[in-house]
C-alpha positions in Angstrom: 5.0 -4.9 -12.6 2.9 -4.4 -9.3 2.4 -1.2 -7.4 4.3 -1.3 -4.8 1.4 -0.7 -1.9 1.9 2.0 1.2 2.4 0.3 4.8 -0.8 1.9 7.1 1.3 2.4 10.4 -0.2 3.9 13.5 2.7 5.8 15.0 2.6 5.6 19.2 4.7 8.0 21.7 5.7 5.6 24.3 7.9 2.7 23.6 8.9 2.1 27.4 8.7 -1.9 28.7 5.6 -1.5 30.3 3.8 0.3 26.9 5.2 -2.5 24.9 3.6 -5.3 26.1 0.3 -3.5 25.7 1.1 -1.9 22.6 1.6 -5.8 21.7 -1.9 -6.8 23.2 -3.4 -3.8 21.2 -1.8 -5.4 17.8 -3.7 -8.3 18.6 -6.8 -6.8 19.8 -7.1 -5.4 16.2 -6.0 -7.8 14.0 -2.7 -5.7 13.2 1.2 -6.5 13.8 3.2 -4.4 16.2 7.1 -3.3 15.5 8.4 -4.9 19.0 11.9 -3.9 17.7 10.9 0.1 18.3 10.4 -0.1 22.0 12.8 1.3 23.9 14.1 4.3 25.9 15.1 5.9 23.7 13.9 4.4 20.2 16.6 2.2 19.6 16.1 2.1 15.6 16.9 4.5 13.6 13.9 5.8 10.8 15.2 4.0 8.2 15.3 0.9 10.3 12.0 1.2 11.6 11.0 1.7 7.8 12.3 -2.1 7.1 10.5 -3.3 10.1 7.5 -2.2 8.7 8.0 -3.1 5.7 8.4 -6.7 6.5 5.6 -6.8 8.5 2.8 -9.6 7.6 0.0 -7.6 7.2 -1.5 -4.3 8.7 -1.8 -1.7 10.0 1.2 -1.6 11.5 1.8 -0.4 15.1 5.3 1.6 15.6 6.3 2.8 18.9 8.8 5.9 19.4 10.1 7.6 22.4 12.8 10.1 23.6 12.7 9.1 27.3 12.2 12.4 28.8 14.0 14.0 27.1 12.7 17.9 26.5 14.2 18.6 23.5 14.8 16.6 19.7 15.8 13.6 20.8 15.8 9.9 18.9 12.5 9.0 19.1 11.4 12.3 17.5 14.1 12.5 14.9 13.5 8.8 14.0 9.2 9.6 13.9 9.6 12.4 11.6 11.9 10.4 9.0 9.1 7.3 9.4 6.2 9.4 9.0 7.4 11.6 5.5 8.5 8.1 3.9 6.6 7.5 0.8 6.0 3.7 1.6 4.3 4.3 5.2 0.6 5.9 5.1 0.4 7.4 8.8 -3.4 6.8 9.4 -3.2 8.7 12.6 -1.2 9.4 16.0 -1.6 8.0 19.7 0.3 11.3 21.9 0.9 9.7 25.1 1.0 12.8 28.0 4.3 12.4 30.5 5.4 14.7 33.3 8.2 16.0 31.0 8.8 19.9 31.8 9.8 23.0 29.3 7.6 21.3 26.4 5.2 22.9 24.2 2.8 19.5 23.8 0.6 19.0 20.8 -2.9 19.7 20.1 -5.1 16.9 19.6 -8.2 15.9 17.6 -9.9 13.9 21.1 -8.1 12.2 23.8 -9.0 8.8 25.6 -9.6 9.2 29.4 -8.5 6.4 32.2 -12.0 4.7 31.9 -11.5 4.4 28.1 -14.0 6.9 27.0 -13.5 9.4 24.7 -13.5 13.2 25.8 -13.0 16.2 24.5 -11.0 17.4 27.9 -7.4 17.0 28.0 -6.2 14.0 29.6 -2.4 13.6 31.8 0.0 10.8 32.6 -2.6 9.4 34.3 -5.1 9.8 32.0 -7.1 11.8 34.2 -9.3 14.5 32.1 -8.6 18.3 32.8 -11.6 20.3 30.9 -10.4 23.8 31.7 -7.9 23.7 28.9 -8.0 22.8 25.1 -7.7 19.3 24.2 -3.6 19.2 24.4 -1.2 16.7 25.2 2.2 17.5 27.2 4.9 14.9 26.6 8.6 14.3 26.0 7.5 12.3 22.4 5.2 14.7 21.4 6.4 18.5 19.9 7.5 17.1 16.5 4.2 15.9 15.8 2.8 19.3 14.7 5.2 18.8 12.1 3.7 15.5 10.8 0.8 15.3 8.7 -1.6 12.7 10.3 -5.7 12.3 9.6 -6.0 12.3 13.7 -4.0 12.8 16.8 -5.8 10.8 19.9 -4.7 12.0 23.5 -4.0 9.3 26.4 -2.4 9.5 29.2 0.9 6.6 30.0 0.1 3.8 27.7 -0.2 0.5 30.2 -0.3 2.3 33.0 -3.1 4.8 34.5 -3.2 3.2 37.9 -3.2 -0.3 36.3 -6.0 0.5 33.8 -4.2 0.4 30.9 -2.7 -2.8 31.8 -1.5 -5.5 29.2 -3.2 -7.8 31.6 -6.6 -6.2 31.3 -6.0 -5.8 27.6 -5.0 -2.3 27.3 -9.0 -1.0 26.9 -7.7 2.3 26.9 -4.7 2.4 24.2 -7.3 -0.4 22.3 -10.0 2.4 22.1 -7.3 5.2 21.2 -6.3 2.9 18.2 -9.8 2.0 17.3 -11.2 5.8 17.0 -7.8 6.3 14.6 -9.1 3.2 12.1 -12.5 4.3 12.0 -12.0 7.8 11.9 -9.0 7.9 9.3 -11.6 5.6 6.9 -9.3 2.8 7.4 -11.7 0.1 7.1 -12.8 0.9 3.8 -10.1 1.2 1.8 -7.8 -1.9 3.2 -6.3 -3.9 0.3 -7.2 -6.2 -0.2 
């Protein structure tokens, strides 16, 4: 009887309209499948939902979109990312933490962020993904305080995916979620050990 083989999934904080269509054009920029069924505000799946999504999906990696639409606290999006992330058929090969305006957060520390211009920087990065290099590299968003709680190879920083004064836009082909995704495949050793 065959293995059965982990998903790789790349798990994304923003699942608003406007993030899916460019989490979509990411999916394609890489060669990867994206869960259109976990946009929403809030994430309209449940974990275990999202799980079958995944699972059904043709190929990897897999991108999976969660978000808690402002809300401060635990909301879905959060409770639905943890129970996706500690499956033992999903391998999270690393975290895109989108920034929001979102008060009375802690945020999350991240490994790099992803600046408006799609170039990696150690500064912190905001909603607009505008770099702010008198603080750590740490990301303030509604989708974002759980993920100290999930084990993930690396955490990139950007600011409101398809947005950032129309940088990030589908139309343009999302250069700057595209980049944040790319640095998470190379850097999580993706590429060599696909299966093949």
């Amino acid at each position: 009887m065959k293995e059965k083989v982990k998903r790789d999934i790349i798990i994304i904080t923003d699942g608003d309209q406007v993030a899916q269509k460019a989490v979509e054009v990411v999916a394609q920029n890489i060669g990867g499948r994206c869960i259109s069924r976990s946009a929403g505000n809030p994430t309209p799946l449940s974990g275990e939902e999202i799980v079958e999504q995944v699972m059904r999906a043709k190929y990897d990696p897999v991108l999976v979109m969660f978000d808690d639409n402002g809300n401060g606290s635990e909301g879905d999006g959060e409770r639905a990312l943890e129970i996706v992330a500690n499956h033992p058929d999903v391998n999270v090969l690393g975290i895109v933490a989108v920034a929001s305006n979102t008060p009375m957060v802690d945020g999350v520390d991240v490994d790099t962020c992803v600046n408006l211009d799609a170039q990696e920087t150690e500064c912190s990065v905001d909603k607009d993904g505008v770099e702010h290099c008198d603080s750590k590299t740490h990301i303030n968003g509604d989708t974002v305080d759980i993920l100290s709680r999930i084990n993930a190879p690396i955490v990139v920083g950007v600011g409101d995916i398809g947005k950032m004064h129309g940088r990030d836009h589908f139309t343009h082909g999302a250069p700057v979620t595209t980049k944040a995704v790319e640095i998470i495949l190379e850097r999580s050793g993706y590429y060599g050990h696909q299966n093949s």
